[in-house]
C-alpha positions as CSV (number, residue, x, y, z in Angstrom):
1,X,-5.0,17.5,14.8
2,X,-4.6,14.0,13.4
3,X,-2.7,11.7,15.3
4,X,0.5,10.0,13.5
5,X,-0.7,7.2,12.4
6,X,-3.7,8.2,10.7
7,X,-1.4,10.4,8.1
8,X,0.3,6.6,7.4
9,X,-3.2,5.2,7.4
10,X,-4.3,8.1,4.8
11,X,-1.3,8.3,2.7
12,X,-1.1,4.3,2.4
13,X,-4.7,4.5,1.2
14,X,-3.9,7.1,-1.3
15,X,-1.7,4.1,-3.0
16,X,-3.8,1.6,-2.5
17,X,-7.0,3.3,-4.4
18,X,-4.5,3.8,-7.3
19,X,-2.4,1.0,-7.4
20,X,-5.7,-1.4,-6.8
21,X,-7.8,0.4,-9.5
22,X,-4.6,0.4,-11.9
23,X,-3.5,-3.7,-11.8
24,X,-6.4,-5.3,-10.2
25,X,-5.0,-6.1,-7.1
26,X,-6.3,-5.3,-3.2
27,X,-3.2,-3.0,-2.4
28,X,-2.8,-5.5,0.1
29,X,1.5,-5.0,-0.1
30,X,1.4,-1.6,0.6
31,X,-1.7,-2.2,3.9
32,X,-0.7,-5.2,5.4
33,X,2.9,-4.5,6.1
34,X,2.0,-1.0,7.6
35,X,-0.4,-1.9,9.8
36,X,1.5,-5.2,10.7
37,X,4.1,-2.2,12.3
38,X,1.7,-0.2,13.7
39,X,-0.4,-3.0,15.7
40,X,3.0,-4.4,16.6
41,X,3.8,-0.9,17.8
42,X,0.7,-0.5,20.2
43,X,1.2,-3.6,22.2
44,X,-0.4,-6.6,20.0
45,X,1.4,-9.9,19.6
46,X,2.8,-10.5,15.9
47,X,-0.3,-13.6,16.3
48,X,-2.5,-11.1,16.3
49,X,-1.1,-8.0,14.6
50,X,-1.1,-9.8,11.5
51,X,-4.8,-11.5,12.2
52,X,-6.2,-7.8,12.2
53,X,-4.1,-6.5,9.3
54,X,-5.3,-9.1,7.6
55,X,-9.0,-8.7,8.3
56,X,-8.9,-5.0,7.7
57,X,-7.0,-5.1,4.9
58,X,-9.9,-7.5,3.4
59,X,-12.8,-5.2,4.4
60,X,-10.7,-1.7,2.2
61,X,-10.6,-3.8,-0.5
62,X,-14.4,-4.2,-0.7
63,X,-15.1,-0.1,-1.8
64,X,-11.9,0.6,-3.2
65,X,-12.5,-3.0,-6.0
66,X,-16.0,-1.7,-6.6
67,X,-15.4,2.3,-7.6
68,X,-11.7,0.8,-9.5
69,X,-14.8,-1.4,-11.6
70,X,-16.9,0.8,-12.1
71,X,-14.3,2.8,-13.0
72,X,-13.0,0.2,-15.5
73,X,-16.0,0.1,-17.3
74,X,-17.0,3.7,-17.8
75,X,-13.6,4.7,-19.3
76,X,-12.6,1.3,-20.5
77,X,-12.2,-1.3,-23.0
78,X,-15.1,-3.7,-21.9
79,X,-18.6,-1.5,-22.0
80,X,-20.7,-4.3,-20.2
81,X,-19.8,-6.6,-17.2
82,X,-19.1,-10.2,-18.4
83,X,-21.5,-12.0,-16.1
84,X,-21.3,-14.8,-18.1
85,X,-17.8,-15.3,-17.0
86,X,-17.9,-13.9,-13.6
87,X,-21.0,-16.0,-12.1
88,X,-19.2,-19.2,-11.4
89,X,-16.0,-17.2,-10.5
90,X,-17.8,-15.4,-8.2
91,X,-19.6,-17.7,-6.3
92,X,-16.8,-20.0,-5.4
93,X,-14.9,-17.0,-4.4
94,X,-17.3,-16.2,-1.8
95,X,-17.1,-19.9,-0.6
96,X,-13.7,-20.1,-1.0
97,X,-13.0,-16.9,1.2
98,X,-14.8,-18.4,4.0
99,X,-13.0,-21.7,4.0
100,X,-9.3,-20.2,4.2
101,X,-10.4,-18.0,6.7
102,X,-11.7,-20.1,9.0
103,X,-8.4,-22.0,8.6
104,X,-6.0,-18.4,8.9
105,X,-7.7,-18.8,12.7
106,X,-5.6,-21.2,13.8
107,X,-2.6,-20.6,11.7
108,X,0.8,-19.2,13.3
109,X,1.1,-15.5,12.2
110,X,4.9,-15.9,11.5
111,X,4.0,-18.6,9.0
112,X,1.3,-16.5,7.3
113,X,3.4,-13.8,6.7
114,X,6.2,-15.9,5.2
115,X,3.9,-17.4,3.1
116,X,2.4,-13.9,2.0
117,X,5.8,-12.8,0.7
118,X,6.6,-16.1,-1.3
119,X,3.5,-16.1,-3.0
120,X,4.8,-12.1,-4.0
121,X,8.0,-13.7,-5.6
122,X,6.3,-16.4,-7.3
123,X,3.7,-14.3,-9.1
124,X,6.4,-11.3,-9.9
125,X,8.5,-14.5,-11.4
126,X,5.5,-15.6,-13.5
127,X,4.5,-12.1,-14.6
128,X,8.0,-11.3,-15.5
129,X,9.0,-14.7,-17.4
130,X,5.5,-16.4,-18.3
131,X,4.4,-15.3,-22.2
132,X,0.6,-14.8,-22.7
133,X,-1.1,-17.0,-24.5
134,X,-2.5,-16.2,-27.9
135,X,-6.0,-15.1,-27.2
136,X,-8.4,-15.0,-30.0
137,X,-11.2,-13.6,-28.5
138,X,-12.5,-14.3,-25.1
139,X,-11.6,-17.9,-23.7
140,X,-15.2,-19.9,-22.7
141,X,-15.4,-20.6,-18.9
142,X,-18.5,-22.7,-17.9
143,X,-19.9,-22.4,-14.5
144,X,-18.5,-25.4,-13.3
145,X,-14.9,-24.9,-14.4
146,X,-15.4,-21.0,-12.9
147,X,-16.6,-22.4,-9.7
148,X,-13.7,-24.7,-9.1
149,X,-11.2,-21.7,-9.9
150,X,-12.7,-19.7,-8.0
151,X,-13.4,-21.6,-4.7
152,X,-9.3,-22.5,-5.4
153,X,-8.1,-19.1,-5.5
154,X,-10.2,-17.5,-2.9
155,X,-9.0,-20.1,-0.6
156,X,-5.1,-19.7,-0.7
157,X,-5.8,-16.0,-1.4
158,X,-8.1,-15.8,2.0
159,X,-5.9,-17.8,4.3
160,X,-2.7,-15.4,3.6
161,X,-5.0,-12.6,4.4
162,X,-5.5,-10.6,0.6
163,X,-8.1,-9.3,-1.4
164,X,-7.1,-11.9,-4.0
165,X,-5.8,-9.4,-6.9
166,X,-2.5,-11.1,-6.4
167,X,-3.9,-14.7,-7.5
168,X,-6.9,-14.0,-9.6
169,X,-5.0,-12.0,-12.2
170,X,-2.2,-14.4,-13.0
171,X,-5.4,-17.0,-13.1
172,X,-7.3,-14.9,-15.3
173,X,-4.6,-14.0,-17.4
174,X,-1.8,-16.8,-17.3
175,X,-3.4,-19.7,-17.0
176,X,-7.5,-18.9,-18.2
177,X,-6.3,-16.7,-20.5
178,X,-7.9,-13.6,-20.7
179,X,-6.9,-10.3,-22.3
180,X,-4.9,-8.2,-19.1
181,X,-7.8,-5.3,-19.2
182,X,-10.6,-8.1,-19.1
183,X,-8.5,-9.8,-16.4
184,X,-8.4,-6.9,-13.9
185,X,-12.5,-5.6,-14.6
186,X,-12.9,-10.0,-13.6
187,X,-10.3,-9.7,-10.4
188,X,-12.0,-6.4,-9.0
189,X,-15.1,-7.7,-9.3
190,X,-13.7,-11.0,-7.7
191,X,-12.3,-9.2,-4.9
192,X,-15.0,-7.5,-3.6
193,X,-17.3,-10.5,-3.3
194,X,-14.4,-12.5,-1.7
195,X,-13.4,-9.6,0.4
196,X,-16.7,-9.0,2.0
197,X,-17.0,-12.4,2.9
198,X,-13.5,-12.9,4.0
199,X,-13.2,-9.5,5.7
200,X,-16.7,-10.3,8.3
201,X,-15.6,-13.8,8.5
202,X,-12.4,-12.5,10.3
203,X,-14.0,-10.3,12.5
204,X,-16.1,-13.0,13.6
205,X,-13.4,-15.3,14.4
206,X,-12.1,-12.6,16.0
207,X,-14.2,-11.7,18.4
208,X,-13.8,-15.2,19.7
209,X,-10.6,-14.8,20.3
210,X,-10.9,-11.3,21.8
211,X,-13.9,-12.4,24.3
212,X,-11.1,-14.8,25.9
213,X,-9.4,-11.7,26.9
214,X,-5.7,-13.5,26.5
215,X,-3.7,-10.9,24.0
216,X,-3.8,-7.5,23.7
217,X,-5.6,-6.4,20.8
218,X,-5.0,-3.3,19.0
219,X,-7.3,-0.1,20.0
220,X,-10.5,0.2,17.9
221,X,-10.8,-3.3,17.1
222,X,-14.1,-5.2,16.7
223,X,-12.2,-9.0,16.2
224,X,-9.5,-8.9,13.4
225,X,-10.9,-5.9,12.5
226,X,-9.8,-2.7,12.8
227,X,-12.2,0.1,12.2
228,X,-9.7,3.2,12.7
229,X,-7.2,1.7,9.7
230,X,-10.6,0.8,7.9
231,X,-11.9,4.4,7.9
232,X,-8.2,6.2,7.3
233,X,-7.5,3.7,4.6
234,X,-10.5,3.7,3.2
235,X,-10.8,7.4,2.7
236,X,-8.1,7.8,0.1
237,X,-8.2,4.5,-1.4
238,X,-11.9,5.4,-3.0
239,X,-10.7,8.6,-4.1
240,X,-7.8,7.7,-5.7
241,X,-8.7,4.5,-7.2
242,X,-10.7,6.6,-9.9
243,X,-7.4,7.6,-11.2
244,X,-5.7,4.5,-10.8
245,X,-8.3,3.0,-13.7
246,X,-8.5,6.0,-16.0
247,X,-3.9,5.2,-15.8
248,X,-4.3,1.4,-16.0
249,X,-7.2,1.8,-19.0
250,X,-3.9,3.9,-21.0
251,X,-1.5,1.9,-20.1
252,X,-0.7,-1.1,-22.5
253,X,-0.6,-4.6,-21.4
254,X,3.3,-5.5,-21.1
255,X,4.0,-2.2,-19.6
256,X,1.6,-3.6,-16.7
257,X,2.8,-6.6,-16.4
258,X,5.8,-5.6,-16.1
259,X,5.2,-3.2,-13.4
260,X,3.1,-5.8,-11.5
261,X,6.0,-8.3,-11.5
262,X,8.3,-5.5,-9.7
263,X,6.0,-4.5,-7.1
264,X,5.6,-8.2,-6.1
265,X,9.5,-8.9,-6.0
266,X,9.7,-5.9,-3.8
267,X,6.5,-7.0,-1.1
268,X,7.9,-10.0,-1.3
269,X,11.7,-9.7,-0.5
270,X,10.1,-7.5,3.0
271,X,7.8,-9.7,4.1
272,X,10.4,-12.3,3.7
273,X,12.6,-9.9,6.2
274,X,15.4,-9.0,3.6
275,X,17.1,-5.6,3.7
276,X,15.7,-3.4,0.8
């Protein structure tokens, strides 16, 4: 018989796999708050509760961004991966993931997670209000210019402790200008080279902190890593991200941004602490 947490661990992963395959983004709203209550609830400190949320949260994203890409391009719009676009994007991802979470390790975990639901509100407000530009085929992006993006994104998106979904596709889509399908194929693709990094760079980090034997660290924890909520999570999410990419490909464009821009208001106003 499972125990009780590992039906929320299994039945969050089933949303994640779809809703990650379907806009692009790590699932991270519907992980990080439920482990955040479930490490709280087994004795961690918030400090550290939300240090391992984070760092598993990063390491689901990895298998559940690959299958939602593959995925994307077997029953999608794009037949081919755009590595042309995606080199300089995804290098400074995977420099950029190290960078913020080297500095998440000495960051104050009430701060993070304030910040996490901000930048919710901010990107529902610019999915919901923003009109995308006229795109006449696909923008140019030169390695430089995809570097520099990249290394930006991957940054902020690393030190608040998410696959990255939740700023690469406004980048890709507001501000680069890409079509919303190529967008997502780009941010998956994004997220699972920044999310390796960024996941084994927590773990690291934290097994620093947990060799100094000063907090209590959740059960089945190697650093900010928890491999229990990795495996339960990362069961479903792979399975149901399949379905997640065949929706998102028959979906139009408005109708996801749309959807995107409620889900973040929604993260964003609990993470914040407001009654919802």
């Amino acid at each position: 018989m499972l125990p009780f947490w590992a039906w929320w661990f299994l039945a969050a992963g089933a949303g994640v796999g779809f809703v990650s395959a379907m806009f692009g983004v790590g699932g991270c709203f519907i992980m990080v708050p439920i482990m955040i209550f479930m490490f709280s609830g087994w004795g961690s400190p918030l400090d550290v509760a939300v240090r391992v949320a984070f760092g598993t949260n990063l390491a689901v994203v990895v298998p559940t961004a690959i299958v939602g890409a593959k995925m994307h391009l077997k029953a999608g719009k794009t037949r081919s991966f755009p590595f042309h676009l995606w080199k300089g994007l995804g290098l400074g991802v995977a420099v950029g993931a190290i960078i913020g979470s080297t500095i998440t390790a000495y960051a104050p975990g009430v701060v993070m997670k304030m910040l996490f639901g901000v930048i919710c509100l901010v990107g529902a407000w610019r999915f919901l209000t923003a009109k995308p530009k006229p795109v006449e085929g696909v923008p140019r992006l030169t390695l430089l210019k995809g570097f520099g993006w990249g290394l930006a994104a991957a940054i902020f998106a690393s030190f608040i402790g998410i696959g990255g979904g939740l700023v690469y596709i406004p980048l890709l889509n507001l501000v680069l200008g890409f079509p919303m399908h190529l967008s997502i194929l780009l941010s998956l693709a994004m997220m699972a080279v920044s999310s390796s990094v960024g996941s084994l760079s927590y773990a690291l980090w934290g097994l620093k902190a947990q060799s100094l034997a000063q907090v209590v660290f959740p059960p089945y924890s190697v650093g900010y890593f928890n491999y229990a909520a990795f495996l339960t999570l990362g069961l479903t999410s792979v399975a149901f991200s399949t379905l997640g990419a065949i929706v998102s490909e028959r979906t139009r464009p408005k109708i996801l941004r749309i959807c995107l821009g409620l889900l973040y208001v929604y993260i964003g106003l609990k993470m914040l602490g407001l009654p919802i």
